[in-house]
C-alpha positions in Angstrom: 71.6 -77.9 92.2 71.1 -78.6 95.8 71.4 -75.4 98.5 74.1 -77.5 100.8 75.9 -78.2 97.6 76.0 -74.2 96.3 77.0 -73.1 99.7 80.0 -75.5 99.8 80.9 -74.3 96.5 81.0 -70.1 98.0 82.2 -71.6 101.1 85.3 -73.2 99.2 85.4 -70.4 97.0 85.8 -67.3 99.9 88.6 -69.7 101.7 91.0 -70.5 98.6 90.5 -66.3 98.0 91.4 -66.0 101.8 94.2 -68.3 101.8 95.6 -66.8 98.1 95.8 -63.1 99.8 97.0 -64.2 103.4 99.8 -66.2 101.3 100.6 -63.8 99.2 100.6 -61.0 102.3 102.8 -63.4 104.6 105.5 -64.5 101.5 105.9 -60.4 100.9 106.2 -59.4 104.9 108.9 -62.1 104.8 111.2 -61.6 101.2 110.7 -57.4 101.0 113.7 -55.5 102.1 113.3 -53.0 105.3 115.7 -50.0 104.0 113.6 -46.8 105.5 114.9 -43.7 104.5 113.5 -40.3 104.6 112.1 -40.2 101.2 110.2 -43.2 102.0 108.5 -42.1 104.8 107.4 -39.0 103.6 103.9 -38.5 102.2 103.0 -40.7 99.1 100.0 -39.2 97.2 99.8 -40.9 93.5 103.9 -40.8 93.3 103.8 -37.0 93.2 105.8 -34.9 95.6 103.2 -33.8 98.6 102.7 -30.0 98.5 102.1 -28.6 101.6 100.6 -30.3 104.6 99.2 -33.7 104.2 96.5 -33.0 106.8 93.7 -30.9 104.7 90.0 -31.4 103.8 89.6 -33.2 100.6 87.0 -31.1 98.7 83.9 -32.2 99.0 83.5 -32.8 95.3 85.5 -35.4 95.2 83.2 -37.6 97.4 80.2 -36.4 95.6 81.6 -37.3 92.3 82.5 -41.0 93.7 79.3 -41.9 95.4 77.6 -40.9 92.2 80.2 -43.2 89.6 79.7 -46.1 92.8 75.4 -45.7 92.8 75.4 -45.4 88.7 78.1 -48.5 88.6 76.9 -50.4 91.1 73.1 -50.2 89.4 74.5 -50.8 85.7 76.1 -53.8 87.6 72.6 -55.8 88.4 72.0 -55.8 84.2 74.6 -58.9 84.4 72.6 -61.3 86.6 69.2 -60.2 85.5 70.2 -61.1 81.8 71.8 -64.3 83.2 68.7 -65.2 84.7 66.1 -64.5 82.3 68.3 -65.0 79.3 66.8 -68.9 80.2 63.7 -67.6 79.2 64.8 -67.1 75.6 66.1 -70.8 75.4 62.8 -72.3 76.3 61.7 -70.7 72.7 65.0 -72.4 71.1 63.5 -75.2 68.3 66.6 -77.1 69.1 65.6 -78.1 72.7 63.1 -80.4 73.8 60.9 -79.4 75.8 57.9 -81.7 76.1 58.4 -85.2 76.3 55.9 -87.9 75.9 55.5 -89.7 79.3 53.9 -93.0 80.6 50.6 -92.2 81.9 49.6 -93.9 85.3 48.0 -97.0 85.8 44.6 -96.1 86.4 41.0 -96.2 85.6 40.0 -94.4 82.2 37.8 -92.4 84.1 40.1 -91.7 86.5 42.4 -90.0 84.0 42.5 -86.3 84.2 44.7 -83.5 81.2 47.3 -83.6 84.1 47.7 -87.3 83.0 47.6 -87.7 79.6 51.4 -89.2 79.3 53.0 -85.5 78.4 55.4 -84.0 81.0 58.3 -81.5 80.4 61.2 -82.7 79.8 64.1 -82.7 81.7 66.2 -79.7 80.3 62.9 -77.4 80.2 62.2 -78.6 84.3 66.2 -77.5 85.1 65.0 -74.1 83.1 61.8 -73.1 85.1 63.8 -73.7 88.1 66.0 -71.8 87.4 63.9 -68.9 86.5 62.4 -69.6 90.2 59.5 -72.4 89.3 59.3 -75.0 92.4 57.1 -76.8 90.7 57.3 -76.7 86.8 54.0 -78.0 84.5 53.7 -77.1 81.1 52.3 -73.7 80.9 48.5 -74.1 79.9 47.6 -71.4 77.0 44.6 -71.5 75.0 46.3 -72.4 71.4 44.2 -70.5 68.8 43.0 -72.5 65.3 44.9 -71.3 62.6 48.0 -72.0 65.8 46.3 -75.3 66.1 46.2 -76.2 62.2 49.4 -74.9 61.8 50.6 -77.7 64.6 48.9 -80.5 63.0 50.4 -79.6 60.1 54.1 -79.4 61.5 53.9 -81.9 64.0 55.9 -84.2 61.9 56.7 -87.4 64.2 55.3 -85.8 67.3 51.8 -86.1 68.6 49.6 -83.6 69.0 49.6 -83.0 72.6 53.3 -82.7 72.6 53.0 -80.2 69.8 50.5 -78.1 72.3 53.1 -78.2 74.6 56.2 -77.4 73.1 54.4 -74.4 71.4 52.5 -73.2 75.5 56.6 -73.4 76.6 57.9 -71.6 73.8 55.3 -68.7 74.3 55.9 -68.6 78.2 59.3 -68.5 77.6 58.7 -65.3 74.5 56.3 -63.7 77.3 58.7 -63.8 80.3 62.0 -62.4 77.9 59.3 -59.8 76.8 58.8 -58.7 80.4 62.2 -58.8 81.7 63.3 -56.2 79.0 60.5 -54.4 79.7 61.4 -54.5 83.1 65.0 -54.0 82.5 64.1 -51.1 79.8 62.4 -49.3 82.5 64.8 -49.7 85.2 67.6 -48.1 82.5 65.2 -45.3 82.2 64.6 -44.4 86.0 68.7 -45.1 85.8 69.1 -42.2 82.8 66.6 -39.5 84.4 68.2 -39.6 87.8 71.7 -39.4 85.5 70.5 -36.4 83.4 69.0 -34.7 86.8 72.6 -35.0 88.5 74.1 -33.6 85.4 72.0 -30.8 84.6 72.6 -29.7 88.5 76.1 -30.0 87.4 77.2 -32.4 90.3 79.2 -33.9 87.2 81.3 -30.6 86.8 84.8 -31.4 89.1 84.5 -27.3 89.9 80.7 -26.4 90.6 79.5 -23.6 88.9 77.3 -21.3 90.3 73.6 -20.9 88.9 74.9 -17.2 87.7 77.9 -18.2 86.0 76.3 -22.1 84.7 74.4 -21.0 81.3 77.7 -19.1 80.4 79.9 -22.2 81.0 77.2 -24.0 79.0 77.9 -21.7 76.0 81.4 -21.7 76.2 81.1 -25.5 76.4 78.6 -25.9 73.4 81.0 -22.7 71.7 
């Protein structure tokens, strides 16, 4: 999809949010009733009664606790667009999609011809695929197909030549070799994720009322008690 074309799409997308609230805002301000009373304006905390003054400091815990639920939400978060884009890795190694495509080779001297023009290009569904996954400029990957890999193809080819049959299996091993990384990748990230998670825990930033480093192994008892 063309750049111009995705940034119309946010562009129309952040003004139909923008015009949804500042509709929603202005048809409120103008059908709410205006009955102030004294209960009103007093101090709204959760729809309990306010205790005492309403200017006091928050404890300090209670910020801790939500910048540590925001980092640890916020990081789980990035899982969703990683998997989105990788997860096209995976359907380059689907049987069902073609992904090499026999192609009319130029018109040129025999001994002009070169591998890169033997009449066998990607096809159009693999090209949208590598581009997405960042390729500019998609090719079929070039592997060195072992023998029995290579029997095994001439076997299987069926209707297909042989050079498509190289290339179908090159994508479909790219694609198994870039999944395999990105849950590597993602595996490790989830692991950096759970250390820095069991560190804030075992310092019992988790706990709503710290303990202190006296009094934690015997709330650790009672707890496992």
């Amino acid at each position: 999809m063309h750049p111009v074309l995705i940034a119309g799409y946010v562009a129309l997308f952040v003004a139909v949010g923008a015009a949804f609230l500042c509709v929603n805002m202005l048809v409120g301000w103008l059908v709410r009733p205006r009955l102030p009373n004294t209960e009103k304006l007093e101090v709204y905390e959760c729809g309990e009664p306010a205790i005492g003054s309403s200017f006091v400091q928050f404890d300090l815990r209670f910020y801790v606790v939500a910048l540590l639920f925001i980092i640890f939400d916020v990081e789980v978060a990035l899982f969703f667009p990683w998997a989105t884009v990788f997860g096209k890795a995976v359907q380059l190694s689907d049987p069902s999609l073609v992904t090499v495509q026999e192609t009319l080779p130029p018109q040129a001297p025999q001994e002009a011809l070169t591998s890169a023009s033997l009449g066998v290009g990607l096809s159009p569904a693999a090209i949208g695929l590598f581009k997405e996954l960042g390729l500019s400029q998609p090719a079929i990957p070039q592997f060195v197909v072992p023998p029995a890999t290579l029997q095994a193809l001439e076997k299987n080819r069926g209707q297909r030549s042989l050079a498509v049959a190289e290339g179908e299996w090159s994508v479909a091993r790219a694609g198994a070799l870039l999944a395999r990384s990105a849950v590597c990748d993602m595996a490790v990230f989830f692991a950096v994720l759970l250390v820095g998670f069991a560190y804030v825990w075992n310092r019992g930033d988790l706990n709503w009322v710290r303990a202190v480093s006296t009094q934690r192994p015997l709330l650790k008892a009672q707890v496992r008690g």
